[in-house]
N, C-alpha and C positions, 0 to 999 in steps of 0.2 A: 281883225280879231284872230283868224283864223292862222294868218302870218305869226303875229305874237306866239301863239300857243307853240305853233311849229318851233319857234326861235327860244320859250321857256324849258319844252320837255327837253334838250339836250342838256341845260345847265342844270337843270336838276338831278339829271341823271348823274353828272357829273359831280355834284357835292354829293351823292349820298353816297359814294364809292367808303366814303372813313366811317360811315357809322357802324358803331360797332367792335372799331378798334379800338380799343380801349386798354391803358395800364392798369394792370391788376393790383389788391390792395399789397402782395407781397412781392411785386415788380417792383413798388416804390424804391424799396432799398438796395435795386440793381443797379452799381454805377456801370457806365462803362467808360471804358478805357482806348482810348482811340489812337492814341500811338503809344500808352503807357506800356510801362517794363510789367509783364505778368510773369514773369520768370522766376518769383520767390511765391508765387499762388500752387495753388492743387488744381489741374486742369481735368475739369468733370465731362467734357467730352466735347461735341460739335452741334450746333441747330443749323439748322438751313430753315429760314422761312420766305415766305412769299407774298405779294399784293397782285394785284390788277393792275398795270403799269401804262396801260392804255383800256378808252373804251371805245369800243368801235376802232374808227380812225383816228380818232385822239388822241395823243399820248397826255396824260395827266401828269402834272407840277414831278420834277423830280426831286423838288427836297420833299413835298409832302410825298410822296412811294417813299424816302430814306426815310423820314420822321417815322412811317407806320412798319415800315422793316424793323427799326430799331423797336417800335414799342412792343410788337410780336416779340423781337428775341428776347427781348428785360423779361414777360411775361414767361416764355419758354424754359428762361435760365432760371426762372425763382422757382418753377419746378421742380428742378432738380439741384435743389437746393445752393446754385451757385449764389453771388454777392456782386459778381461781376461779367461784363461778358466785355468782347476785342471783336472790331468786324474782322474777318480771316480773307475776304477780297471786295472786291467793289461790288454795288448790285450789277446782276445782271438778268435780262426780261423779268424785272419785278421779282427775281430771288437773290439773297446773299446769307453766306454760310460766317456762322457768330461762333467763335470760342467761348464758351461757361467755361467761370473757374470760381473757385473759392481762395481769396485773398486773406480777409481775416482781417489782423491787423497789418497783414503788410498790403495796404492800399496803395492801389499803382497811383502815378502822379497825374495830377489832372493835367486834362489836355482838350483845347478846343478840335472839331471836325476838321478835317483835310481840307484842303481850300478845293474850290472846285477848279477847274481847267478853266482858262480864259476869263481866270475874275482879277480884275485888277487890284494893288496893292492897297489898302484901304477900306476895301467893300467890305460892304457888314454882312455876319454870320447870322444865320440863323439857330435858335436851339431850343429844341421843344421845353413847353412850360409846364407845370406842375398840374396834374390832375388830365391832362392832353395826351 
């Protein structure tokens, strides 16, 4: 019994790292633009946000740290009234710095996430869902 519990408190620690993250109701309408042309938008300034990217010794999933990087900066950008946000570099220790801009009607072109390093041609994407 004693074993189990030891072997549970770690993975529980470890899901409740997201709660809490959460898209705002005026995030929803942040797209972002992941290799899109933001070059005909109004560029409303820079966010840098941050997660937990390890607990303890663990380093936690790095698409979920990207998934909740991005849901902070959509929530950060609808603040300041952007439409859209660009990651401006890769995370790193659990921060990455997001372009806000307000687009309008000139909506940058959709575009799936950057492949990651070492995924081979075929592997599936991941992309966070609605309400997530």
């Amino acid at each position: 019994m004693r074993k189990t519990l030891l072997l549970l408190v770690p993975v529980l620690l470890l899901g409740a790292c997201s709660w809490g993250i959460t898209l705002d109701d005026a995030a929803k309408n942040v797209r972002t633009a992941w290799s899109g042309d933001v070059s005909a938008c109004r560029d409303l300034g820079k966010v840098t946000v941050s997660v937990m990217e390890r607990v303890g010794p663990v380093d936690r999933n790095d698409i979920k740290v990207r998934d909740e990087l991005e849901v902070l900066a959509r929530n950060e950008a609808a603040k300041m009234h952007a439409d859209t946000i660009k990651p401006l570099a890769e995370p790193a220790d659990g921060s990455q710095p997001w372009g806000a801009y307000q687009c309008g009607s000139h909506t940058p072109a959709a575009s799936a996430p950057p492949s990651r390093s070492g995924s081979a041609p075929g592997d599936a994407q991941t992309f966070p869902i609605q309400g997530h």
